[in-house]
N, C-alpha and C positions, 0 to 999 in steps of 0.2 A: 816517373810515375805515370799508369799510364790510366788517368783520374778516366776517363771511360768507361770500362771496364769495373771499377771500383767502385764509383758512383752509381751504376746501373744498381748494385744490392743496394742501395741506399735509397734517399728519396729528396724531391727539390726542397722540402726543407731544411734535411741536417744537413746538405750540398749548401746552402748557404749560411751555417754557422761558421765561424773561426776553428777551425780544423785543428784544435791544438791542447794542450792542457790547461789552458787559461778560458777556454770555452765550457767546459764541465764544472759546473755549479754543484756546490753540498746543497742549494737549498732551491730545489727545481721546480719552476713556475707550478706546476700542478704535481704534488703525489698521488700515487693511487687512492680511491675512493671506493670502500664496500662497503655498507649498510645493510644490514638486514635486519626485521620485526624477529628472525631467531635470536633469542637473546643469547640462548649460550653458547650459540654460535661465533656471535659479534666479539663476547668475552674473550672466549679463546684466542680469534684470528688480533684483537686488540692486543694479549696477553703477548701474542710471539713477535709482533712490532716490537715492543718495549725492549723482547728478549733480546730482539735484534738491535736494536740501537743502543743499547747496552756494554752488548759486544763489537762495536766499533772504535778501534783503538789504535794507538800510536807504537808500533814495536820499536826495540833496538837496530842502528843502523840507518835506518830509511823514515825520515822524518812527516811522514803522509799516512793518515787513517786508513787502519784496511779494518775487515770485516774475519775476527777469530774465531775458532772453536766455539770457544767458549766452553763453562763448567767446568773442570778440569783441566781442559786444553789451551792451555793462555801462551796463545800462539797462530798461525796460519802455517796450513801444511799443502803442499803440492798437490797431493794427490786431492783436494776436494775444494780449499779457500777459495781458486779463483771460479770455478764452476759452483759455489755458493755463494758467491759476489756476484757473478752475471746474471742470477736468479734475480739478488739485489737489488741490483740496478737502476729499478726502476721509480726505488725509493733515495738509492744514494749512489748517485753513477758516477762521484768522483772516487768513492770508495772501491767499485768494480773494476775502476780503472786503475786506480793505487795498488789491488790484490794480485793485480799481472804485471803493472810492474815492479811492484815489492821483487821479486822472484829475478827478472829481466836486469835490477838495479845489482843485486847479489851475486850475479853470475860468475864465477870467475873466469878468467883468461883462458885455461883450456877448455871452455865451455860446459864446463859443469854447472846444471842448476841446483842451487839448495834445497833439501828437502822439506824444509820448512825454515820458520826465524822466528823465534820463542822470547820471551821476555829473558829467561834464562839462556838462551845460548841459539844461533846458527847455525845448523846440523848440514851436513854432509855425507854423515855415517850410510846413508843409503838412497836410494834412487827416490821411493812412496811415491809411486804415481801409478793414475786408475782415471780418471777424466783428464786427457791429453790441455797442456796449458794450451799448447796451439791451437786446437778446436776453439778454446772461448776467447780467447782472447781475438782470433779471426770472426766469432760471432759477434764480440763486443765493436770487435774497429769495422764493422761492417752497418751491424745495426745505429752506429754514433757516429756515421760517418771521420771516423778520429783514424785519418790517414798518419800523423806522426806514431801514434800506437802500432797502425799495422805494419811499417817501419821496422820500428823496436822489435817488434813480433818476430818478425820474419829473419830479425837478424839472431834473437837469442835463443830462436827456438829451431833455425836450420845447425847453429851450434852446439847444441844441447842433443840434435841427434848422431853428428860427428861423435861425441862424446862417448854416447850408449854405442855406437858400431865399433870405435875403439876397447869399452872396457866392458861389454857387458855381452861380448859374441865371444867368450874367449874356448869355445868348442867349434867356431867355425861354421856355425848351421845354417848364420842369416835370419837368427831368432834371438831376442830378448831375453835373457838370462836371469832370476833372482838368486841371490847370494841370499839374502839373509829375510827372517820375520819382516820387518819395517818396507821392506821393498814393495808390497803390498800392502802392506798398511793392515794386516791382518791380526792382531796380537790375541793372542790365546786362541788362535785355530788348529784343529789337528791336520788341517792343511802344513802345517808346518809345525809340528811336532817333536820336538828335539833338536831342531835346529836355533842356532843361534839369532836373538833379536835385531843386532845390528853387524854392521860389518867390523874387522879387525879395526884398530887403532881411528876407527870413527873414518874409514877411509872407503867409500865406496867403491872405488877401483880396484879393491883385493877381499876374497873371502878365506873364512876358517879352512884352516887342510879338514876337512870332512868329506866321506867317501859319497855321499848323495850330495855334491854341491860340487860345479852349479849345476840349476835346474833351467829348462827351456820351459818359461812362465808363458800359458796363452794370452792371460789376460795383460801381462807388461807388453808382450808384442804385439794385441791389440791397442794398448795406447801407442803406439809408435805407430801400426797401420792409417789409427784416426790422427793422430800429428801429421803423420806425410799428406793426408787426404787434403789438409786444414792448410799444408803447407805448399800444398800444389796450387789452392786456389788465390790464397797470397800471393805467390809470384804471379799470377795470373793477373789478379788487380794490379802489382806495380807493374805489368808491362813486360816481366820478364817469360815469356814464354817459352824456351825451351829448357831453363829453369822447373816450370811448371811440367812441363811434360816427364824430365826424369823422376819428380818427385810424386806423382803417378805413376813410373813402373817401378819406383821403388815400394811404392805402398801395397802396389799388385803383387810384387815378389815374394811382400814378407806375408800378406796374405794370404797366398798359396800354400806356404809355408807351413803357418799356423793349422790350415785346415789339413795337411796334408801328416801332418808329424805329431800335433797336438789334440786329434778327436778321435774319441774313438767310437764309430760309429753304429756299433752292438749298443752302449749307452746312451746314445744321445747327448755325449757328454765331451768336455773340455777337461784333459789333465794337464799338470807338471808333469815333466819327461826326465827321468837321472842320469847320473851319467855313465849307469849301467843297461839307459835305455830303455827303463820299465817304467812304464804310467804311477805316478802316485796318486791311489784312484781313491780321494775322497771327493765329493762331486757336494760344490759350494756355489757361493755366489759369481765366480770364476764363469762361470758360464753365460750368465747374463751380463759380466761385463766386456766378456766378447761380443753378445748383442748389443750390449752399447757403443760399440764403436762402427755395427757395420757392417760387422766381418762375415757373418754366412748371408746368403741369398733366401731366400722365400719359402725354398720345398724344404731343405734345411732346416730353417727356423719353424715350420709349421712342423716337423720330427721334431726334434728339441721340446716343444712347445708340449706336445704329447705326452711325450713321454718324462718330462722333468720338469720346467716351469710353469706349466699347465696344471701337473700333476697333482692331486692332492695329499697324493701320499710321499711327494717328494717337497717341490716348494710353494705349492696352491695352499698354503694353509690358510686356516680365519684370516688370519691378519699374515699376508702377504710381504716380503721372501724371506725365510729364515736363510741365515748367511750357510748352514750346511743342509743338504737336504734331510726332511724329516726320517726317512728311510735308511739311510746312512747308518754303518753301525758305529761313526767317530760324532752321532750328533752326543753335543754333551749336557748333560742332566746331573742335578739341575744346575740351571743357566746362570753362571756365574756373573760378577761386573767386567763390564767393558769386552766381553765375548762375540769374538767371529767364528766361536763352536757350535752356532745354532739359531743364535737372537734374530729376532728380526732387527736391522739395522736400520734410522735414520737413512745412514748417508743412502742404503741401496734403495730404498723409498726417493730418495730424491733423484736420483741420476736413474728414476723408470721413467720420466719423462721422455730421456733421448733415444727408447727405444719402442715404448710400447706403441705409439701410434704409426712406427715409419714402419712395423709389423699387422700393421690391420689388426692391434687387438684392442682397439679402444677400449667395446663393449666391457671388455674384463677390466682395463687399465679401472674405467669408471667404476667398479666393483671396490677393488682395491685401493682408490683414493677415500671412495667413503667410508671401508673399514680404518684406515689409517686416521682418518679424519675424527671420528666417535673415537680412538683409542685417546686419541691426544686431549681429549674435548674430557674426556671421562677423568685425565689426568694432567693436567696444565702448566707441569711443571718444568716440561720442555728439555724429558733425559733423551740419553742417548739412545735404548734399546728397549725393544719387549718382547715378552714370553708369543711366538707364535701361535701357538694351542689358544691361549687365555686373552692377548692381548694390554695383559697387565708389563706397565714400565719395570725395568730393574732400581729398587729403589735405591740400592747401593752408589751407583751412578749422580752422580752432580748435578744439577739442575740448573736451567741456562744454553741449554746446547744449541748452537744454531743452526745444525740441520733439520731438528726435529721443528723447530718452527718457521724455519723456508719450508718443509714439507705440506704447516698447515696453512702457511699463505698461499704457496703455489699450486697446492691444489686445492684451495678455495678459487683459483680463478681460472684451472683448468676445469672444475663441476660445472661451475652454471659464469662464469665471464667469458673471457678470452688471451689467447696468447698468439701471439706473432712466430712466424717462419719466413726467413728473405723477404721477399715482397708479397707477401698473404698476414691475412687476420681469420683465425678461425676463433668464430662465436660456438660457444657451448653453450647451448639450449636447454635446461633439464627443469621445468616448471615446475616437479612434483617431488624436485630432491628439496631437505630439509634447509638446506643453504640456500634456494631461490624463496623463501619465504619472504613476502615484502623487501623484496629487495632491489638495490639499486646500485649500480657497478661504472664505475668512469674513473678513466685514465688518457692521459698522453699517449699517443701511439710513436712507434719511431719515427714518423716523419714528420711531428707537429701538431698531428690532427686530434681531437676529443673524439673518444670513442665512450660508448654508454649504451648499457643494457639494464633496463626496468624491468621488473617481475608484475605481473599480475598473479591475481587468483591461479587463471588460467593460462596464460604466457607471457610472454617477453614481450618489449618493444628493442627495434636497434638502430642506435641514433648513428652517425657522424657527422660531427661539428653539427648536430641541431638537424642534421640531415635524416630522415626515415629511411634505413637500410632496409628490412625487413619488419613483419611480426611472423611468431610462431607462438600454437596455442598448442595444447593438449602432449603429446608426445615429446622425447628425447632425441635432439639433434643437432650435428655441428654445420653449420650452417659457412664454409669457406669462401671469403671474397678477396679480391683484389685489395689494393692501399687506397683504392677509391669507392671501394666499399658494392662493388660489384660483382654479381654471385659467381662462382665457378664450380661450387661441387657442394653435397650434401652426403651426410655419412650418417648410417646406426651408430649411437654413441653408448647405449643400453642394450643387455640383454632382450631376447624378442624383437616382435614384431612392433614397431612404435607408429602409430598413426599420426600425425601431425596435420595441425592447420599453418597453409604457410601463404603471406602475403607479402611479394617483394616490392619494394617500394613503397606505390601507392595502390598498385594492380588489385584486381579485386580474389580473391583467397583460391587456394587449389585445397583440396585434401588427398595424401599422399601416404602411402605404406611403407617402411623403410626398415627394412633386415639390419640385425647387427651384425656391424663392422662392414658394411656394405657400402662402394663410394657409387652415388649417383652423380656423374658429370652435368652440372647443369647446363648445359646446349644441347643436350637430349631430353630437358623436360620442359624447355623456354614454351614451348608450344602448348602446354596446359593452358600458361595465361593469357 
């Protein structure tokens, strides 16, 4: 182990916890803490705790509380449980840590992971993955210093890709195959129309004799791109460095791949490819979750962005991304239950965290967290999906769902709190959204420290451990500093121009103009104060 390297993402405080599963507490010296004079705000964000803790539960098999579905789904499934427990986490990090390895513990010997583990049964039938486990579980053993985890990680999830190159390349291409509905986790999309839900005899290693199957899935070979990414940096921390080097040109490889075989560049757009080699060109949420892992570069993404989830005529609608584009002639009307023919989804709402800001589009992300936010606030009953157009829940759908209220938590403290990347804290500034209303925000940071942002009338103050970070008045801004709470950069978080009063430390104030989605490197404006 090559605790250097590993410890650097970390920090001296989790570096001196007990490094182990007997170190992670269900009941963690300080939970998060928001208050706010919005009442119906408080309600709500109150309402999705409950729903959450709720759904924390004991499956068959594996004797350790993870974090299900929920409503309907009384179970944890691959493609979304452990990246909705690493949201978690921060309320029940033994739970986070139980949802990867629920998954790690189930493995079987030829490296296969389960697709989920149900109250009812253990499934295999098919791959369902869409947020790479390796990505979180490499965020979690990083940010929790829990070197036994990244261990585990790196051994069931360097296995678990042996697996997918054995059974799920079976055309040769160096791309990600889906055989069936569930492999995606798509059920009722005309993404996948007429093809079968699961694989034959519940065996994901073999699909239906059907003459479109298999298909070269972007978005399954994007999770495998962010897996190897996730997987490179693992070896990286244990020491194993040229480990780490192949598992970057493997991720470069199949990257290439994707971009090369899987876009078609007239659309701005990401298909499945058959195996007669024709695009199946409905254009879905497939696209953005190739931006979630990564996979295009800048000018790319800013095309893309244009012309499809930008767009309002395709996924920019009121309430932001319907799972097919609204242009689409396979979107489907009207939106049935449990639909990825159209609905805006929960989960895709949640998993826009990992890409909208590493795309410079905050200004918009923040658009779209407060429509999301009034939708759920309107209706509190925590379903799985809503009408894009209207905004209205699908009432058919079961109440309880726990993405839909990690969405209203998590972006309750992406508006106006803050959220951690490696070793950064970005404060989100927004004085005049309806969430900063008397309000007051503290939590545990990953290294120890009390972090706390106070609402004024007019702006924030920003504490750590009792320390005065900054203040900012008037204007919308993310304010990024080091783990010692030292400034590094300033971003438009808000459409427009945002004017801000901003006072670091104790220094006496600057007033400052800031473009959205614009980063101002702070050692080019030290010299104001």
């Amino acid at each position: 182990m090559d605790r250097r390297h590993f410890l650097a993402g970390t920090t001296a405080a989790v570096a001196t916890l007990a490094l182990s599963r007997a170190a992670i507490s269900a009941t963690p010296p300080e939970t998060p803490v928001f208050k706010t004079a919005n009442t119906r705000w408080q309600a709500t964000y109150d309402k999705a705790l409950a729903v959450l803790a709720a759904n924390v539960r004991t499956m068959p098999y594996v004797s350790a509380p993870v974090l299900i579905e929920g409503a309907t789904y009384q179970g944890i499934w691959q493609e979304c449980g452990p990246h909705e427990a690493l949201v978690y986490r921060h309320w029940r990090p033994d739970v986070a840590r139980n949802s990867h390895t629920t998954f790690f513990d189930l493995q079987r010997a030829n490296g296969q992971l389960p697709a989920n583990n149900k109250i009812t049964e253990t499934s295999f039938g098919q791959i369902q993955m869409v947020v790479p486990i390796a990505a979180t579980a490499w965020e979690l053993a990083r940010a929790t210093g829990d070197e036994a985890l990244l261990a585990q990680a790196y051994r069931a999830c360097s296995a678990w890709d042996d697996w997918l190159v054995r059974h799920r390349n079976t055309r040769g291409t160096g791309l990600i195959e889906g055989f069936c509905t569930y492999d995606t986790g798509h059920d009722n999309s005309p993404r996948w129309a007429g093809m079968p839900n699961q694989c034959p005899n519940k065996d994901a290693a073999t699909h239906h004799p059907i003459a479109s199957l298999p298909r070269l899935c972007p978005d399954l070979s994007a999770t495998v791109f962010g897996a190897r990414r996730a997987l490179a940096a693992m070896a990286r921390a244990l020491g194993h460095a040229d480990e780490a080097a192949r598992w970057d040109e493997r991720a470069e490889a199949i990257r290439r791949l994707i971009l090369a075989r899987l876009y078609d560049a007239a659309d701005s757009a990401f298909y499945d490819r058959d195996p007669q080699d024709r695009f199946v060109r409905v254009r879905g949420d497939v696209i953005s979750r190739v931006c979630g892992e990564h996979v295009v570069d800048q000018p790319m993404f800013d095309r893309i962005w244009q012309q499809q989830l930008g767009n309002p005529k395709a996924f920019w609608s009121p309430i932001p991304l319907p799972s097919i584009a609204l242009d689409d002639p396979s979107f489907v009307r009207p939106i049935p239950a449990n639909s990825w023919g159209g609905a805006s989804q929960a989960l895709t709402a949640l998993r826009a965290g990992r890409w909208f800001d590493h795309y410079g589009r905050s200004a918009e992300f923040g658009t779209m967290m407060t429509a999301w936010c009034d939708a759920i606030q309107a209706d509190a009953s925590m379903r799985q999906q809503l009408d894009p157009l209207t905004g209205r829940f699908t009432q058919e759908d079961a109440p309880g769902y726990s993405p839909a209220a990690l969405v209203m938590v998590d972006y309750t403290w992406r508006l106006v709190g803050f959220h951690e990347d490696a070793d950064t804290i970005h404060w989100n500034i927004r004085p005049k959204h309806p969430a900063a209303k008397g309000t007051m925000l503290s939590r545990r940071t990953d290294d120890g420290r009390i972090a706390t942002i106070h609402y004024s009338a007019q702006g924030a103050t920003l504490t750590l451990d009792g320390t005065r970070v900054a203040r900012i008045d008037d204007g919308a801004v993310r304010l990024t500093t080091d783990r010692n709470g030292n400034p590094t950069a300033l971003r438009g978080i808000e459409p427009g121009l945002q004017r801000i009063r901003l006072s670091v430390a104790n220094r006496s104030p600057v007033h400052m103009d800031l473009a959205a989605n614009t980063d101002y490197p702070f050692n080019r404006i030290r010299e104001n104060f």
